[in-house]
C-alpha positions in Angstrom: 5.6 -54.0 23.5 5.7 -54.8 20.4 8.2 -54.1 17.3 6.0 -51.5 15.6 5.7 -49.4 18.9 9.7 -49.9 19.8 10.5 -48.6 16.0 8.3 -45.9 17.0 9.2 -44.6 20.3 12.9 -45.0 19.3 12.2 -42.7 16.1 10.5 -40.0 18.5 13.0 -40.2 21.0 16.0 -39.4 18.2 13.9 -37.0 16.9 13.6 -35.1 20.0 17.4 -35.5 20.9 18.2 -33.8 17.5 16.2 -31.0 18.1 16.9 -30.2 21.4 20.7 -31.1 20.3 20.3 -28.3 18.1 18.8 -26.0 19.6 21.7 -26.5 22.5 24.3 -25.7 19.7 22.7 -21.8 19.6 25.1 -20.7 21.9 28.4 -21.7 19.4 26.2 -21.2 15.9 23.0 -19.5 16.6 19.7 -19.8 15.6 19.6 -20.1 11.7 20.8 -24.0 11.5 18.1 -24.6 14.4 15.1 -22.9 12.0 16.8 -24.9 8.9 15.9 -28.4 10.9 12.8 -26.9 11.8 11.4 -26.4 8.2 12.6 -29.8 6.9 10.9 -31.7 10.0 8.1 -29.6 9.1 8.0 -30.7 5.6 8.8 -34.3 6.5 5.8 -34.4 8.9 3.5 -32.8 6.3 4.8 -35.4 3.4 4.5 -38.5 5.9 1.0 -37.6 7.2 -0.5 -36.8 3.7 1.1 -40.3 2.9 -1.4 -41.2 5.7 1.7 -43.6 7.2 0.3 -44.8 10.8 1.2 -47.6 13.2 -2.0 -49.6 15.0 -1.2 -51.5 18.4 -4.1 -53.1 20.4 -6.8 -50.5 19.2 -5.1 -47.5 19.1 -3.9 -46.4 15.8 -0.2 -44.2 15.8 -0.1 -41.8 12.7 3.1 -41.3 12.2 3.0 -37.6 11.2 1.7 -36.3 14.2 3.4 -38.7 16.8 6.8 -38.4 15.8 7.4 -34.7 14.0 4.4 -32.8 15.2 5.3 -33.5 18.8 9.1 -32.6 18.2 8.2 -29.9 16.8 6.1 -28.8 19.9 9.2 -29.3 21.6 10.9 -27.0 19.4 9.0 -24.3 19.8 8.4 -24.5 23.3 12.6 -24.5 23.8 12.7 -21.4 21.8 10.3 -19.4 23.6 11.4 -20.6 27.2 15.2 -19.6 26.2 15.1 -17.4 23.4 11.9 -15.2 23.7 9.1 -14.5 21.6 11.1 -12.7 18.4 12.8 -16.3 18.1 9.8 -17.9 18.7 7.6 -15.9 15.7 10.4 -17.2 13.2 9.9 -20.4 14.5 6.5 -20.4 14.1 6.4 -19.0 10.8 8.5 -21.7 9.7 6.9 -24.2 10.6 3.4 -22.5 9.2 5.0 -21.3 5.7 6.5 -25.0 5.0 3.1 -26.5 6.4 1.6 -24.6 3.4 4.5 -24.7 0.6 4.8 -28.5 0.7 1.1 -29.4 0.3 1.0 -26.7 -2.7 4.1 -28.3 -4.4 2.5 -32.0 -4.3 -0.4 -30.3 -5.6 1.8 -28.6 -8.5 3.6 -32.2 -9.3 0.2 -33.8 -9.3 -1.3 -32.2 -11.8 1.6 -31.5 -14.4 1.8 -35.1 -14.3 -1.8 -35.5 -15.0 -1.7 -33.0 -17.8 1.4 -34.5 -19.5 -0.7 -38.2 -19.4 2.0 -39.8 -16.7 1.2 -41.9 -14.1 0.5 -40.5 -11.1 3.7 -40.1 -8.5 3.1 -42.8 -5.9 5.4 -41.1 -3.6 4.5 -38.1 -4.2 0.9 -38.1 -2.4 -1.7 -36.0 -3.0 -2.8 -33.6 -0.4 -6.9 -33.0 0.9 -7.3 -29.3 1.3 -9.5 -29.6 4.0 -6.9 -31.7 6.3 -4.1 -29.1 5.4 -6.4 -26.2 6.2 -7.4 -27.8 9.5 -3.2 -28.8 10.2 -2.4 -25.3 9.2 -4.7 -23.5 11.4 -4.3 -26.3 14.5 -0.7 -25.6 14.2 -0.7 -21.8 14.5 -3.2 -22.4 17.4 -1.4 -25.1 19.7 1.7 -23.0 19.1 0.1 -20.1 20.6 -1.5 -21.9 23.5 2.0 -23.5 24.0 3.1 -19.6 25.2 0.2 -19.2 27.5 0.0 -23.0 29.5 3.8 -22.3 29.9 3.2 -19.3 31.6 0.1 -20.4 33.0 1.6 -23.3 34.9 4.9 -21.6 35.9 2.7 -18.7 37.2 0.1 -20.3 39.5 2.2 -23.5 40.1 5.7 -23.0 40.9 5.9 -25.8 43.8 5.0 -28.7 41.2 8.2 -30.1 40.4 9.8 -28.7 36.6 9.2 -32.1 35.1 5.2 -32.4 36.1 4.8 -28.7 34.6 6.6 -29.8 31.2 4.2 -33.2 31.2 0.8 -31.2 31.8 1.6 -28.2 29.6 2.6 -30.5 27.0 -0.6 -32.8 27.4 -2.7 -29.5 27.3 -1.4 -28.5 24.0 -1.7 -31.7 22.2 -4.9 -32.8 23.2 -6.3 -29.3 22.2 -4.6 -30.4 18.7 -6.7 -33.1 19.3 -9.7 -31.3 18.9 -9.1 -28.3 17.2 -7.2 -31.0 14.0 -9.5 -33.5 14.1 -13.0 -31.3 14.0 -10.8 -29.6 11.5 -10.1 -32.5 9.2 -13.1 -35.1 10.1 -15.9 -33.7 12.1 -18.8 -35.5 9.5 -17.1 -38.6 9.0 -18.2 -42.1 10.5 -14.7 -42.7 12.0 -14.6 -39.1 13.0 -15.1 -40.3 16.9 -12.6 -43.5 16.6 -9.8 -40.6 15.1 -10.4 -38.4 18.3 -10.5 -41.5 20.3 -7.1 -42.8 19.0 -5.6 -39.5 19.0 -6.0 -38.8 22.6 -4.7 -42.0 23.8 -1.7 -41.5 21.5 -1.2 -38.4 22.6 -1.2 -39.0 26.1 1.4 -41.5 25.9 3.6 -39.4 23.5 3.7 -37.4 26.8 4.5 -40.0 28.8 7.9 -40.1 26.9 7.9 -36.7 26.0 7.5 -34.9 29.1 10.8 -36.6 30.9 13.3 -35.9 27.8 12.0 -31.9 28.0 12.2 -31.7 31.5 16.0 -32.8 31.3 16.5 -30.5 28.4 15.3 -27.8 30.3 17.1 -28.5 33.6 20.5 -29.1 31.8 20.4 -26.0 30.1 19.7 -24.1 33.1 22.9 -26.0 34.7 25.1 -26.3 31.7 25.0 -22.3 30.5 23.2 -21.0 34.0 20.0 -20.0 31.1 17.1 -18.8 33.5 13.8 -19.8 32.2 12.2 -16.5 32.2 8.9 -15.4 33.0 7.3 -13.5 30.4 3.8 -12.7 30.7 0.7 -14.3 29.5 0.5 -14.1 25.6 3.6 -12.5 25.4 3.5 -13.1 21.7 -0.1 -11.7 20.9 1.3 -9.2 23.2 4.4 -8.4 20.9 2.2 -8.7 17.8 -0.3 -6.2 18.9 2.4 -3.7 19.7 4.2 -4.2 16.1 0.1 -3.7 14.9 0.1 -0.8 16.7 3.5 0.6 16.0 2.7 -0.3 12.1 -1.1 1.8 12.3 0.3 5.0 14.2 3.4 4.8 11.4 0.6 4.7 8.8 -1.5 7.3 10.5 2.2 9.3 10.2 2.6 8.9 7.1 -1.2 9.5 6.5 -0.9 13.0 8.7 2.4 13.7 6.3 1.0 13.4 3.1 -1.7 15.4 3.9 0.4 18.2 5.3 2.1 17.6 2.0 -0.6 17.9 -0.2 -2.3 21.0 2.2 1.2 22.3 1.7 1.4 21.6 -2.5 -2.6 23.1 -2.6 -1.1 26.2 -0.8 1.4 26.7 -2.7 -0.9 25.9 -5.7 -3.0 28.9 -4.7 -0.2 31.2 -4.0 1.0 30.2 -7.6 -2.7 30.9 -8.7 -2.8 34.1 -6.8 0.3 35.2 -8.4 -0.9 34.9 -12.0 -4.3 35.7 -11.6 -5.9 39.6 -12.0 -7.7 39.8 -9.1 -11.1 41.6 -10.2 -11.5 40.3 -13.4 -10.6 36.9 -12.8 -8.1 37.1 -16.1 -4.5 36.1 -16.1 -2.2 38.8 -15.0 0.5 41.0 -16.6 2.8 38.9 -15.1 1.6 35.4 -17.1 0.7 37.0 -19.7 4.6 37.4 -20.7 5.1 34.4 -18.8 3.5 32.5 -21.1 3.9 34.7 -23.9 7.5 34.3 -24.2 7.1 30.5 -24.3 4.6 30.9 -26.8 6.8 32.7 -28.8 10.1 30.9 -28.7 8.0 27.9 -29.6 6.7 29.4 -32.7 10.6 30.8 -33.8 11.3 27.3 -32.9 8.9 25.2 -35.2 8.3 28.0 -37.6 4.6 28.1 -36.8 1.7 30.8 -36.6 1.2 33.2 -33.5 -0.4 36.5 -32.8 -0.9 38.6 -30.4 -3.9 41.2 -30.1 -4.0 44.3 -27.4 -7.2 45.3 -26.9 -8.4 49.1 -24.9 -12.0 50.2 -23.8 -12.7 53.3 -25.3 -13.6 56.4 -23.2 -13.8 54.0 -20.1 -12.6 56.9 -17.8 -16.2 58.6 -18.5 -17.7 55.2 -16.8 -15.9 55.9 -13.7 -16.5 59.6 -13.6 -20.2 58.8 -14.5 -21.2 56.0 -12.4 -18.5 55.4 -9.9 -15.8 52.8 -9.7 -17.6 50.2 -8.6 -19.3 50.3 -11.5 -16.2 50.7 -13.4 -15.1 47.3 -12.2 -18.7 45.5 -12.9 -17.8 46.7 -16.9 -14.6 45.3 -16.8 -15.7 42.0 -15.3 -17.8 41.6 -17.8 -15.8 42.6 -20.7 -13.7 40.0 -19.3 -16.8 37.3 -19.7 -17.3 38.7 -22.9 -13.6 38.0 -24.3 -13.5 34.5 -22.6 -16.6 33.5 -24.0 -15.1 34.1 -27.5 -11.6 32.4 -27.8 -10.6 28.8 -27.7 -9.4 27.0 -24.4 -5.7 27.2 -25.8 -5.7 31.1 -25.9 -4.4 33.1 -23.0 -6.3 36.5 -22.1 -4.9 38.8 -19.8 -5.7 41.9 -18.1 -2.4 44.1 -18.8 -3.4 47.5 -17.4 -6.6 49.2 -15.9 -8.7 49.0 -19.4 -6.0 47.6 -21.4 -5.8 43.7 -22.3 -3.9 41.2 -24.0 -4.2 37.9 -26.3 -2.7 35.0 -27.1 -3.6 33.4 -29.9 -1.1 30.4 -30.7 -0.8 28.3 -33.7 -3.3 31.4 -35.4 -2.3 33.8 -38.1 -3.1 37.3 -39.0 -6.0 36.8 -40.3 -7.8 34.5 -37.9 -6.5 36.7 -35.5 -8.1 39.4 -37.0 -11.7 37.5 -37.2 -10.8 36.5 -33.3 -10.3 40.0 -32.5 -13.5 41.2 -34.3 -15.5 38.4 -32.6 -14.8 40.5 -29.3 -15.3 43.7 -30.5 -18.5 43.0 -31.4 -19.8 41.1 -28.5 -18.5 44.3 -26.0 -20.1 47.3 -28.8 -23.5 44.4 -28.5 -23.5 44.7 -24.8 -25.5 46.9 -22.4 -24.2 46.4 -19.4 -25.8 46.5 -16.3 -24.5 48.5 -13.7 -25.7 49.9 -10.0 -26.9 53.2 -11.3 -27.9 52.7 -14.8 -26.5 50.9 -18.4 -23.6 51.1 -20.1 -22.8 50.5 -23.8 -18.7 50.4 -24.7 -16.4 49.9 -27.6 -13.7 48.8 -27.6 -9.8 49.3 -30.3 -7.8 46.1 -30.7 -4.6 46.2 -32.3 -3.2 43.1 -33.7 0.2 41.6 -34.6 1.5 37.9 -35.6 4.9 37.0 -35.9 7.1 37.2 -38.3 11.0 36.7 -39.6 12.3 39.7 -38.2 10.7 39.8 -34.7 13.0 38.4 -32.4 11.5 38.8 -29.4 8.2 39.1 -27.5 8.5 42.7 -27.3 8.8 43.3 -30.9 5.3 41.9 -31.5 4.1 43.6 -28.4 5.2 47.1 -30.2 3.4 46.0 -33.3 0.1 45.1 -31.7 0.4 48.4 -29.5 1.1 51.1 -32.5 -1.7 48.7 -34.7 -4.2 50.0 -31.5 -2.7 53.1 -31.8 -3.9 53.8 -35.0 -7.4 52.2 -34.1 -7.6 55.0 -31.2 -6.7 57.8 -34.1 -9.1 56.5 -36.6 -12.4 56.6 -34.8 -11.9 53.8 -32.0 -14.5 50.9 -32.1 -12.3 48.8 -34.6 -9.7 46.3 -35.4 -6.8 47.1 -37.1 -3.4 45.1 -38.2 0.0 45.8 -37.9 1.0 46.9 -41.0 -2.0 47.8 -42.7 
């Protein structure tokens, strides 16, 4: 045996004893310090393999990356999922993954500010290959999985074989599926691609050799030591525990889902009832009710910033003779239309409301008197144009508007509301079919 391979055996062999040493120390400290060792091996192995550090004896070349950390931290993994269960093991595992990824991305990051500011490149900082991370990353995540299920595998269908054999084969099985899965990964293409898996597998088989033994004692002291059954969990245990939180995390989303659509069908509802409440229901047309609704906000807000706003009433003429004439149904076509009519004539801001059976209202903010009066003629004129269809025969109407806009002495809605009312008053008394102010 030569020096090179001593060095190396004796650095895989302390290795090993410090992480099963730690790992033994989770009774007294837990599990944090054990995870804290396993990220920095992780980064070590990552940093030395990039470095491409590797020992060759008689053929068979050693890299040191993969000999040395990779295996311990196979060994690590496997301790933690034997005596601690697969919620240990997932941290674990994605610690070893994350630091697998972070360290190659900080070389990466020290690389190239170096070669922007114009320094030398960092000797000892090397640089990573993307495809050899990649393949290390996603070899890793793999063999730590298949770790879970030869464990099981062998302790399931072989429990006569001696503790020690099971350790060496489930071991052997896991790194030589590294073997493939890393080295198709990271070389398949290459001329040396068949020497690399021929290397590796000898390697690894050896590593197992001195592996294998140092686990099995691990294994069988801690069962002494603390009386720690190795329990049987069943096969993929972990994809088992991941697909439950997958499914625990899609019916929690599907609640959530089902809740915000019973809170929207619930806001919509309540929309329509709000709707409903505010709405006339044959003509369409605000109500009574939002009609002083918004009329009192209107008007505060015009006291408040000493700006124009009217109001106009508005009543069909001799509408009653509609009804007796043709009927009621008819009676409601006319005011449905009179209600197109007075909609199709006013701006978007303006509120019209249905106040009374023939009666209506208007809102005209930020609108004086006069434009007021020109809005309210602009009605009149479109209802005295109409001939209105109806089931028994045509109808012509006219209709009285009285309008008011505010002024100093109004101090509330109702003042302007009196106005507007006496101003259709007099329209009534002085022949009906016209518009007349408050005032005038």
């Amino acid at each position: 045996m030569t020096l090179e391979v001593a060095i190396l055996i004796a650095e895989a062999v302390i290795v090993y004893f410090l992480v099963l040493g730690a790992h033994a120390l989770r009774h007294r400290f837990g599990l944090a310090h054990y995870y804290a060792l396993i990220g920095g091996l992780t980064a070590i192995m990552s940093w030395v393999t990039d470095a491409g550090v590797t020992v060759p004896v008689g053929g068979v070349t050693f890299v040191v990356g993969s000999t040395v950390f990779y295996t311990s931290l196979l060994l690590s993994v496997f301790v933690v999922y034997v005596f601690d269960g697969p919620r240990a093991t997932r941290v674990a595992i994605s610690t070893i993954i994350g630091v697998s990824i972070m360290v190659p991305l900080i070389a990466v990051v020290l690389n190239v500010q170096m070669s922007l500011s114009g320094a030398p490149a960092l000797g000892y900082v090397p640089a990573p290959s993307l495809r050899i991370n990649a393949a290390s990353v996603f070899a890793t995540f793999m063999d730590l999985i298949f770790l879970a299920i030869a464990w099981e595998y062998m302790n399931n269908r072989f429990q006569r074989v001696p503790l020690g054999v099971r350790a060496f084969f489930t071991l052997l099985g896991v790194m030589w599926l590294d073997v493939l899965l890393f080295a198709a990964g990271a070389f398949l293409g290459s001329e040396s691609y068949l020497a690399i898996m021929e290397g590796t597998a000898v390697s690894r088989l050896i590593v197992s050799c001195f592996a294998a033994p140092i686990l099995w004692g691990y294994l069988a002291w801690q069962n002494k030591r603390w009386h720690t059954e190795m329990a049987q969990r069943p096969v993929l245990a972990i994809l088992k525990e991941f697909a439950e939180i997958k499914k625990e995390l899609s019916l929690a989303q599907q609640e959530i889902e089902r809740r915000k659509k019973a809170e929207q069908a619930l806001n919509e509802s309540q929309e329509q009832l709000r709707a409903l409440s505010v709405t006339d229901e044959l003509t369409k047309l605000a109500n009574r009710r939002y009609f002083w609704e918004m009329g009192q906000k209107e008007f505060q807000r015009s006291r408040r910033y000493g700006s124009h706003f009217s109001l106009v009433l508005m009543d069909l003429d001799n509408f009653k003779e509609v009804n007796d004439t043709y009927g009621h149904v008819a009676g409601d076509q006319v005011l449905r239309r009179v209600a197109e009519i007075g909609l199709s004539r006013i701006r978007a801001v303006d509120v019209l409301a249905r106040v009374g059976g023939e009666e209506f209202a208007l809102l005209l903010p930020e609108t004086s008197l006069h434009m007021a009066q020109l809005a309210a003629e602009r009605i009149r004129e479109g209802i005295a144009s109409e001939v209105m269809a109806v089931e028994k025969g045509q109808v012509r109407l006219t209709a009285s508007l009285g309008v008011a806009a505010i002024s100093p002495e109004a101090k509330q809605l109702d003042d302007l509301y009196v106005r507007a009312d006496q101003a259709l008053y007099e329209a009534k008394n002085n022949g009906r079919n016209q518009v007349r102010l408050s005032g005038s």
